[in-house]
C-alpha positions in Angstrom: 0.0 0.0 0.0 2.9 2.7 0.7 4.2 1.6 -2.4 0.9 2.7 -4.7 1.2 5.7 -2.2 4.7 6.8 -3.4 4.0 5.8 -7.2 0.5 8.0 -6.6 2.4 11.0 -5.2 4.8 11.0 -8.5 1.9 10.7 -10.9 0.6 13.8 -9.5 4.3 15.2 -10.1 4.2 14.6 -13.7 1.2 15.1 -14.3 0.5 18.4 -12.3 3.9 19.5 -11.9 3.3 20.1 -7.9 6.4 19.0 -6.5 6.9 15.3 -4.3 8.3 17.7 -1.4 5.1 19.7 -1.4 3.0 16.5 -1.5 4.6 14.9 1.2 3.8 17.8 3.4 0.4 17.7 2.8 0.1 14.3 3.4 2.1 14.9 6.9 -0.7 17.7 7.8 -3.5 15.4 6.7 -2.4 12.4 9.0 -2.0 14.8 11.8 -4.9 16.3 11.0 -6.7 12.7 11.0 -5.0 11.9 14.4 -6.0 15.1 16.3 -9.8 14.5 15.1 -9.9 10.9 17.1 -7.1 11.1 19.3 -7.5 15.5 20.5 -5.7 14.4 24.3 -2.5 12.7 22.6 -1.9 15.2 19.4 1.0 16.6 20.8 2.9 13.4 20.9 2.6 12.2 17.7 5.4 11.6 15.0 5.6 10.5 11.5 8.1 9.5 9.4 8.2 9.0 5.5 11.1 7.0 3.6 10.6 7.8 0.1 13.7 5.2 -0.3 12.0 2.4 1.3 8.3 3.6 0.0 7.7 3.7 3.8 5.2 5.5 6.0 5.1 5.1 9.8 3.3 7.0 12.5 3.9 6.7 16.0 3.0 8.1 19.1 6.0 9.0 21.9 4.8 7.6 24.9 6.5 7.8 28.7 7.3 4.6 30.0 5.6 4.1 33.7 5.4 1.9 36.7 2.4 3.7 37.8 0.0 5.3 34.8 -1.1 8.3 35.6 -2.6 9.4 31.9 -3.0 7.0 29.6 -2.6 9.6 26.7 1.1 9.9 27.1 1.9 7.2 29.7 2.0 3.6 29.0 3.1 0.8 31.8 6.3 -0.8 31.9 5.4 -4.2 30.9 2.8 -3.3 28.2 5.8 -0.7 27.1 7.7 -3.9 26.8 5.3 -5.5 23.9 6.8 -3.3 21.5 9.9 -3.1 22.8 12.2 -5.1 25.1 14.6 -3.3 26.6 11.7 -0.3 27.7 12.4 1.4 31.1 10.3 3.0 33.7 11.6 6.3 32.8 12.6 5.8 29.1 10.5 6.5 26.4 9.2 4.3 23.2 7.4 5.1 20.2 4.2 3.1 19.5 3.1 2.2 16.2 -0.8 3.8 15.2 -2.8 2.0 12.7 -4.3 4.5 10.6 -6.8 2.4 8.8 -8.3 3.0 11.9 -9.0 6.4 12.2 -12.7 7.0 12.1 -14.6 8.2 9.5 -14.6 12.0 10.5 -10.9 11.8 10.6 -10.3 10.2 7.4 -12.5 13.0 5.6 -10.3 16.1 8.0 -7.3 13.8 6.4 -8.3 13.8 2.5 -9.7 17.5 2.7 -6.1 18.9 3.6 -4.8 16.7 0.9 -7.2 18.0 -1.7 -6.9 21.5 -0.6 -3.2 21.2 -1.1 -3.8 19.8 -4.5 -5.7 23.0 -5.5 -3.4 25.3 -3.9 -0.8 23.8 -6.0 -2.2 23.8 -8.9 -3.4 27.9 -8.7 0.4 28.5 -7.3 1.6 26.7 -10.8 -1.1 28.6 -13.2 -0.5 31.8 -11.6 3.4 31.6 -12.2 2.6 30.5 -15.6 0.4 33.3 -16.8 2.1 36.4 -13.9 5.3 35.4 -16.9 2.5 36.2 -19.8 1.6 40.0 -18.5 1.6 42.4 -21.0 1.7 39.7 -24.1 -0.8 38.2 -26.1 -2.3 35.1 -25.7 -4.9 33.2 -28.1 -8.3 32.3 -26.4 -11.2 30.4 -27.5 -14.6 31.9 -26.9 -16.1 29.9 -23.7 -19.2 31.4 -23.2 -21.1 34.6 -23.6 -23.3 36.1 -21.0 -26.3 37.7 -22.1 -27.0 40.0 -19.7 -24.1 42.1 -19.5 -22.2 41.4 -22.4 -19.1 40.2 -20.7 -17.3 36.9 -23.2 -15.4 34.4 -21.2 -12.3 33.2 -22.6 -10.5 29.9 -22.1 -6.7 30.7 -22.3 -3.6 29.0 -22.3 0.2 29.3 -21.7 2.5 26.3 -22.3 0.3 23.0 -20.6 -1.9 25.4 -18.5 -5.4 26.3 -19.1 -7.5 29.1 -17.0 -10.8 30.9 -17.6 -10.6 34.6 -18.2 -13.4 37.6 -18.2 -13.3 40.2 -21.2 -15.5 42.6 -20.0 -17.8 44.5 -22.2 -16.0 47.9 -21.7 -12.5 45.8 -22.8 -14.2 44.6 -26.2 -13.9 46.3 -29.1 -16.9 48.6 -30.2 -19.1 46.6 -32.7 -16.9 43.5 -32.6 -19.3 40.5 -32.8 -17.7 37.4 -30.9 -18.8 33.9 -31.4 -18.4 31.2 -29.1 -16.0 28.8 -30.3 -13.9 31.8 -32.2 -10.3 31.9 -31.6 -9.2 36.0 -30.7 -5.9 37.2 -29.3 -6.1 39.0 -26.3 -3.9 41.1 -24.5 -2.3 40.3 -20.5 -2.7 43.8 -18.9 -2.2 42.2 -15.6 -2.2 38.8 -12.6 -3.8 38.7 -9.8 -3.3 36.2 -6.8 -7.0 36.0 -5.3 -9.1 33.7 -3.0 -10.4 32.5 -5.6 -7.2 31.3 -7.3 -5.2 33.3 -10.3 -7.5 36.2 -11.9 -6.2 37.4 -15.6 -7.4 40.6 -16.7 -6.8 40.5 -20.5 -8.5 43.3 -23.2 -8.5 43.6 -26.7 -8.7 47.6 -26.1 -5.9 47.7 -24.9 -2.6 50.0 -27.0 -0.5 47.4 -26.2 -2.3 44.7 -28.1 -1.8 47.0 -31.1 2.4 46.9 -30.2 2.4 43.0 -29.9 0.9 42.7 -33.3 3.6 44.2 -34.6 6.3 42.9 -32.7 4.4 39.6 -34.2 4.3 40.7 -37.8 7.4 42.9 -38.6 10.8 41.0 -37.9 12.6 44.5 -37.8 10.4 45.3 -34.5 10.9 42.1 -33.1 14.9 42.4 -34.2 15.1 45.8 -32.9 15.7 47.6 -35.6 12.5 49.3 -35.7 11.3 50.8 -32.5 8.0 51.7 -31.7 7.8 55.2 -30.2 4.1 55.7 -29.2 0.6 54.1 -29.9 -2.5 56.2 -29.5 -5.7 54.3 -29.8 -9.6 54.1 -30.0 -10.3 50.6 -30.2 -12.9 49.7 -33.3 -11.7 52.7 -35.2 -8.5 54.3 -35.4 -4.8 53.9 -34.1 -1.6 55.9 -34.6 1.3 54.6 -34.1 4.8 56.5 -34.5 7.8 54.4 -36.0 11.9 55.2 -35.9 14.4 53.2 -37.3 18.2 53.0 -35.9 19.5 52.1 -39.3 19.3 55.2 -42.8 19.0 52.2 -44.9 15.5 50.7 -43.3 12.5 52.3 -44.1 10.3 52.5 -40.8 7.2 52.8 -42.2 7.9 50.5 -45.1 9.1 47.7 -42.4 5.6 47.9 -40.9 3.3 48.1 -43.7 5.1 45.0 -45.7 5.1 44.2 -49.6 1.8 45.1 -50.7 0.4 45.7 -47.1 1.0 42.2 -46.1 2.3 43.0 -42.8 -0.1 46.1 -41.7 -3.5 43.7 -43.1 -2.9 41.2 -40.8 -3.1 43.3 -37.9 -6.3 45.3 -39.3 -7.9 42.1 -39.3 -7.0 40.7 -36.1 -8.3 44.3 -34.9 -11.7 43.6 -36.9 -11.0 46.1 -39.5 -9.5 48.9 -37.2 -7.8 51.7 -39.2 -3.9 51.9 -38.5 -1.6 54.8 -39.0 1.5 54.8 -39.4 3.4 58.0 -39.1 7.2 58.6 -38.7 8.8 59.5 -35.0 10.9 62.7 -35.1 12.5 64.4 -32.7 12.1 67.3 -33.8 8.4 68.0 -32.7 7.0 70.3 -35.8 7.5 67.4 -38.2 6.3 65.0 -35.6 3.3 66.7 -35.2 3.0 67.0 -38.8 3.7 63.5 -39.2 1.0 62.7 -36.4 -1.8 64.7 -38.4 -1.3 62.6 -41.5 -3.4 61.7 -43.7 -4.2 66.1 -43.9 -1.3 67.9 -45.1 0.6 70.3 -43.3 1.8 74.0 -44.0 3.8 74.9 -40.7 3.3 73.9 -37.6 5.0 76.1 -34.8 5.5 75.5 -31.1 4.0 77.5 -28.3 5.3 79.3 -25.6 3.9 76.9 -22.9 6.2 74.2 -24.7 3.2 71.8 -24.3 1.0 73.0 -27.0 1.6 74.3 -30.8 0.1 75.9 -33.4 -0.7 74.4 -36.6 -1.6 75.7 -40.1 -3.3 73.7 -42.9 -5.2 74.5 -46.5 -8.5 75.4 -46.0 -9.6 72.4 -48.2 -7.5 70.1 -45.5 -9.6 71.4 -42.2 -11.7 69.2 -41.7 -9.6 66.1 -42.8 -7.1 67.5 -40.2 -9.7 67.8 -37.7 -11.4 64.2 -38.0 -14.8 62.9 -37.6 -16.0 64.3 -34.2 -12.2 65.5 -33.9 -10.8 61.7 -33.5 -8.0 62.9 -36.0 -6.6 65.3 -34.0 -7.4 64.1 -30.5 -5.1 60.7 -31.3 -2.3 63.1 -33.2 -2.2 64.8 -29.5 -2.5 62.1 -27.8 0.6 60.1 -29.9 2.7 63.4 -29.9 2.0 64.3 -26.0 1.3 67.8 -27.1 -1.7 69.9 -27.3 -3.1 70.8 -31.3 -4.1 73.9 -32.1 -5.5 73.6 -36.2 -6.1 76.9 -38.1 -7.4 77.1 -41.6 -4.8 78.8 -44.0 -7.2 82.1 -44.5 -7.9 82.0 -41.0 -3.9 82.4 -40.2 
């Protein structure tokens, strides 16, 4: 029997991957725990010892030896002393063997609850490793289940052999996206928590960074390092900016990202669900930035304010409202990528 124990413990090991060490603590906690549930006046005298070499477990209790017994919880007489071992003393002490198939039935079910609990614990310590080393990547889910009432899609991710359930929150999906259960999206890890109720991922497909993985995915030169990304600025379901800089002349930023024909750039505009992407040139020099950043609208000057947060921007009368955007979105993510406030004035207006 202690050897299908052993053999048990390092299934669990390989399959799991909760350490023998771990389980062999548990176990020593569920025996005691057993112990103390039928035997409460002797649970401080009680030893166990486990020989994984041997595929051995023994329990014993430590009892005093006696002429005279005085409590029978601690204290055993000389000459019944003597039945487990020979050379027993008054005044020595001996370690009697307990038979655990006898435990009661309370304490066998106090016994396999600290065991299970363990098991769980385990497990949510593993997953919660596994996924904390997955914030601020992508993952690919599978749509679980979508609840009805509140719009919120649960998604079954994984990293490596572990598998958890995550919540994508209405607010976190992207506007008009129509998810299907049974679809396979990439979300984005914004962040791990360690709760009572075991690992919590938080994951979006809002989220700028999902947009910065994608092309870390999809263009080697970001991946190489070549390329950096500079600054994202988003509204998810409709338009993203995002500002490019190469540290070689000889490679085109821009070009890098948008690939032969648009090869690279599609791919991402449909894992977005048809989202717009810009892609504008990072400069340090802020008036063509923000030149750059108003693109597509062409650009006659732009000229930095005294306040050095804001600046000034002149464009054809006939590029206004191109510069502007659709309820301002145009110029609100140019400001946003840039960091700098966007004051747009007509050419007849300047």
């Amino acid at each position: 029997m202690n050897a299908d124990f052993f053999s048990a413990i390092e299934d669990i090991e390989k399959e799991k991957g909760i350490p023998r060490q771990y389980m062999y603590d548990k176990i020593h906690q569920a025996m005691l725990a057993a112990f103390r549930k039928d035997n409460p006046e002797s649970a401080d005298n009680v030893v166990i010892e486990m020989v994984e070499e041997k595929k051995k477990i023994d329990m014993y209790t430590i009892m005093d030896v006696v002429e005279e017994v005085e409590d029978p919880a601690t204290q055993l007489h000389v000459d019944a002393a003597k039945n487990y071992n020979k050379r027993a003393k008054v005044g020595g002490q001996i370690k009697v063997p307990v038979e655990t198939k006898k435990f009661g039935r309370i304490a066998a079910q106090a016994a396999k609850q600290v065991i299970i609990q363990g098991i769980r614990e385990a497990e949510r310590g593993i997953v919660y490793e596994e996924f904390t080393s997955k914030e601020h990547e992508i993952l690919t889910g599978v749509v679980h289940r979508i609840d009805p009432r509140n719009g919120n899609v649960i998604i079954k991710i994984s990293s490596n052999s572990e598998f958890t359930e995550a919540t994508l929150p209405a607010n976190e999906q992207i506007k008009d996206e129509v998810l299907t259960e049974g679809e396979r999206i990439k979300v984005y890890v914004v962040e791990v928590r360690n709760s009572t109720r075991g690992p919590q991922v938080l994951i979006s497909r809002t989220h700028p960074g999902l947009v910065k993985r994608l092309f870390e995915l999809e263009v080697p030169e970001i991946f190489d390092g070549v390329v950096e990304i500079k600054s994202i600025a988003r509204e998810a379901g409709s338009r993203t900016k995002i500002a490019v800089w190469s540290n070689q002349a000889e490679v085109d930023p821009i070009g890098s990202c948008v690939g032969p024909k648009g090869a690279r750039v599609n791919v991402i505009v449909d894992s977005l669900g048809g989202e717009k992407v810009d892609i504008v040139k990072y400069s340090e020099d802020i008036e063509s930035y923000v030149a750059a950043a108003l693109a597509p609208a062409e650009v006659i000057s732009v000229s930095q304010l005294e306040d050095g947060k804001s600046c000034r921007v002149i464009v054809p009368d006939n590029q206004l409202s191109l510069a502007i955007g659709k309820e301002g979105q145009n110029a609100r993510l140019a400001a946003k990528l840039t960091g700098y406030k966007i004051d747009i004035k007509p050419e007849s207006e300047a």
